[in-house]
C-alpha positions in Angstrom: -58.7 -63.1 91.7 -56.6 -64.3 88.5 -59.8 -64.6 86.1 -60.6 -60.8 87.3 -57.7 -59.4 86.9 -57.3 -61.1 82.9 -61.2 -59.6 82.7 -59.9 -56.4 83.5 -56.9 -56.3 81.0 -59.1 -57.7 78.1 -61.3 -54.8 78.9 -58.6 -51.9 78.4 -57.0 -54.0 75.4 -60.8 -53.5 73.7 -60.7 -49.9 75.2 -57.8 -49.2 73.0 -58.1 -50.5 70.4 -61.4 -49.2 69.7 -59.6 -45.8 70.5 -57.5 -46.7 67.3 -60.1 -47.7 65.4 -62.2 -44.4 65.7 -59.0 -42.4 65.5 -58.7 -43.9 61.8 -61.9 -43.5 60.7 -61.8 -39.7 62.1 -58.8 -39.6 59.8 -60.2 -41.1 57.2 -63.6 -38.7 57.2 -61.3 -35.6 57.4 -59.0 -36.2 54.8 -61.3 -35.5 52.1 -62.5 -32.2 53.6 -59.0 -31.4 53.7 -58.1 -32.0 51.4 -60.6 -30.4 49.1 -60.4 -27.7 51.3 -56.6 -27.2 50.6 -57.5 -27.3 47.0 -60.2 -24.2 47.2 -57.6 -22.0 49.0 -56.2 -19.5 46.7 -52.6 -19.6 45.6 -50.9 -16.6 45.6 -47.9 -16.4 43.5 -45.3 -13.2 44.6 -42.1 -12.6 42.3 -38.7 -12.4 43.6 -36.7 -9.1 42.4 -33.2 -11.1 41.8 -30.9 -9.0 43.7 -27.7 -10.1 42.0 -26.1 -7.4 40.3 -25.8 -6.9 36.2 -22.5 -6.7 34.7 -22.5 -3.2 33.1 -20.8 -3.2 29.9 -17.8 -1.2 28.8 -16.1 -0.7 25.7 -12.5 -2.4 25.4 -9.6 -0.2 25.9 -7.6 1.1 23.1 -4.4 1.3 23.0 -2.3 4.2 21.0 0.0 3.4 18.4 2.8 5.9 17.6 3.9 6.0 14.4 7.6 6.7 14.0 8.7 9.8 12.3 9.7 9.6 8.8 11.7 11.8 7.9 11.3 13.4 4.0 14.7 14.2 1.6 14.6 17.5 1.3 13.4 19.5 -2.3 16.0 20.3 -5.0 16.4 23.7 -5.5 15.5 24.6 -9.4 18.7 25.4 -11.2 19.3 29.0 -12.7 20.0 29.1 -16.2 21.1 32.0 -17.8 20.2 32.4 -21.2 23.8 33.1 -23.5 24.3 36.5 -24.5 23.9 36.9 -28.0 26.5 38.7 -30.7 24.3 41.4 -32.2 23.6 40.0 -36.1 24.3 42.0 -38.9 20.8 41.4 -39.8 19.6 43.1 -37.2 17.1 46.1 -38.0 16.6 49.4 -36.2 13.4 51.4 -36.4 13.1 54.8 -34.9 11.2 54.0 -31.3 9.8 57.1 -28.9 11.6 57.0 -25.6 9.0 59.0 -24.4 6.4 56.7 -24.6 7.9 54.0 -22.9 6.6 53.1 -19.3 9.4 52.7 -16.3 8.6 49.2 -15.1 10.1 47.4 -12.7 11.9 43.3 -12.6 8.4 42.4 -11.4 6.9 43.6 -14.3 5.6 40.9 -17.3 4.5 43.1 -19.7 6.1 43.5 -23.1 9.2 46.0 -23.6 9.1 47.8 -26.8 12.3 47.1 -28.1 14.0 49.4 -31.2 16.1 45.8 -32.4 15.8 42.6 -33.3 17.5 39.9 -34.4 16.3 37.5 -37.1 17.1 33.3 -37.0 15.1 33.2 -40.5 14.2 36.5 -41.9 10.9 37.9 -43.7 10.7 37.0 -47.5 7.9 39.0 -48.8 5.8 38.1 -52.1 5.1 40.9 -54.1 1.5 40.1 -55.0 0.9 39.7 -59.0 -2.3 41.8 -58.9 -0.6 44.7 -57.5 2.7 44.4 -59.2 0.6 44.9 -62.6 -1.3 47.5 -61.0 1.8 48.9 -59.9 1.0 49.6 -55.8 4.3 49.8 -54.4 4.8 51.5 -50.2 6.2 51.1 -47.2 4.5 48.4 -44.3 5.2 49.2 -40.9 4.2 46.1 -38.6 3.9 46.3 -34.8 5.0 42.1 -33.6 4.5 41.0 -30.5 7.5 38.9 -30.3 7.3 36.0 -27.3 9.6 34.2 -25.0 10.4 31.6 -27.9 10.8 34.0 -30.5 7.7 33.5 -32.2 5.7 36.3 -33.8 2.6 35.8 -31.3 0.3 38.9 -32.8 1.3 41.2 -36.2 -0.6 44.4 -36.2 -0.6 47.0 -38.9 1.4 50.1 -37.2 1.7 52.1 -40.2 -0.3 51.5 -44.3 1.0 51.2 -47.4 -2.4 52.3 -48.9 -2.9 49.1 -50.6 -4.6 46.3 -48.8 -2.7 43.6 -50.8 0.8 44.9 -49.7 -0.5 45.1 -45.8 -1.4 41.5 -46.1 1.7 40.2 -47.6 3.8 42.0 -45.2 2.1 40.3 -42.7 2.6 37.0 -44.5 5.9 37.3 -44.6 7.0 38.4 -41.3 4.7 35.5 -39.6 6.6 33.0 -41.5 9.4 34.6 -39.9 11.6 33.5 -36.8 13.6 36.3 -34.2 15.9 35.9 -31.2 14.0 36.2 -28.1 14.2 39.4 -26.2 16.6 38.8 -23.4 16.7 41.4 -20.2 18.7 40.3 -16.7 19.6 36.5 -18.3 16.1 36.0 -18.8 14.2 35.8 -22.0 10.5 37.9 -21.9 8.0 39.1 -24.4 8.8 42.3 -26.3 7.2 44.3 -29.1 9.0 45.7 -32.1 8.0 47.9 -35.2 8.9 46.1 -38.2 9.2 47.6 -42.0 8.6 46.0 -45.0 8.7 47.4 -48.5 7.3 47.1 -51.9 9.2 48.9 -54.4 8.7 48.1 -58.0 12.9 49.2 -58.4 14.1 46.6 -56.1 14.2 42.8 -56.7 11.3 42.2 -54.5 10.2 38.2 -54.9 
C-alpha cells in the first residue's frame, strides 16, 4: 500500500512538471512571433491640440501727465511819443500851393500831404555852373521833393524849368544835399511833398 501510494505521487510530480516544461517552451516558440508581430503593426501617431490658453498681449497702460499752468507776464504796452512842436524858422519858405487840388484824406491815410512850408536844418547852396554863367543862362528852378519821415529829400522832380538843362541839374544838386524838418501832423511825423524854388540870377551873389 505505501510503495503505491509513493508510485502514484512520483507520477503527478512528472505530470507537472512536464506541464511546466511544455508551458515554457510554448512561451518560448511564441515570443518570437510576437514579438515580430508587434513590430509589423503600424504605429499611429495622433497630435494633441494643447488646450491651455495663450496669454494675449496688451499694451501697458499710460498714464497722463498734467503739466501745470505757467502763467506768462503780460506785454508792455509801446509808449507814445509825441514829436516836439517846432517854432516856425525864419528860414522857412512859402510857395504858392492850389488848395483845390488837394485830396481830403483821412488819419488812416499814408500818403504824402503837399505842404506850402518847410523848414530847413541845413539849407540848399546852389553852384552856379561855370559853363552857364559864361554863357549867361540865368532862371527860376521850381523843384517838387518828396520830403520823408526823417526829413530827407527821398525824390526831387523838376515841377517847373529854367530852360537850361545845367541850372535844372544844379538845383537839384543842391537841394539833395539839403536837410528839412519832417512834416509833423497830430504829434506824428509823415511824408509830405513840397514845391521848392531855386534861382540863378547873374545880379545876385549866387556861389
Amino acid at each position: 500500500m505505501i510503495g503505491e501510494d509513493r508510485t502514484r505521487r512520483l507520477t503527478v510530480a512528472g505530470v507537472i512538471v512536464s506541464a511546466h516544461a511544455l508551458a515554457i517552451f510554448a512561451l518560448l516558440l511564441a515570443h518570437p512571433h510576437a514579438e515580430q508581430h508587434r513590430l509589423d503593426k503600424p504605429v499611429q501617431v495622433r497630435f494633441v491640440e494643447s488646450t491651455r490658453p495663450v496669454p494675449k498681449w496688451s499694451p501697458p497702460e499710460v498714464r497722463s501727465v498734467v503739466t501745470p499752468h505757467i502763467a506768462m507776464p503780460p506785454v508792455p504796452e509801446t509808449p507814445i511819443v509825441e514829436a516836439p512842436v517846432l517854432a516856425e524858422s525864419e528860414h522857412a519858405i512859402t510857395t504858392p500851393v492850389q488848395i483845390a487840388a488837394m485830396k481830403s484824406s483821412t488819419p488812416q491815410d499814408n500818403s504824402p500831404r503837399l505842404i506850402s512850408t518847410v523848414e530847413y536844418v541845413r539849407e540848399p547852396v546852389p553852384h552856379y555852373p561855370p559853363q552857364s554863367r559864361k554863357l549867361r543862362e540865368q532862371g527860376l528852378v521850381v523843384l517838387r521833393v518828396l520830403i520823408d519821415e526823417k526829413g530827407a529829400a527821398c525824390s526831387i522832380e523838376v515841377e517847373t524849368s529854367s530852360g537850361h538843362e545845367r541850372l535844372d541839374h544844379a538845383a537839384r544838386e543842391a537841394v539833395s544835399r539839403a536837410a528839412f524838418r519832417p512834416y509833423v501832423e497830430d504829434g506824428f511825423p509823415r511824408r509830405a511833398f513840397v514845391l521848392i524854388p531855386i534861382e540863378f540870377s547873374l545880379n545876385h551873389s549866387t556861389a
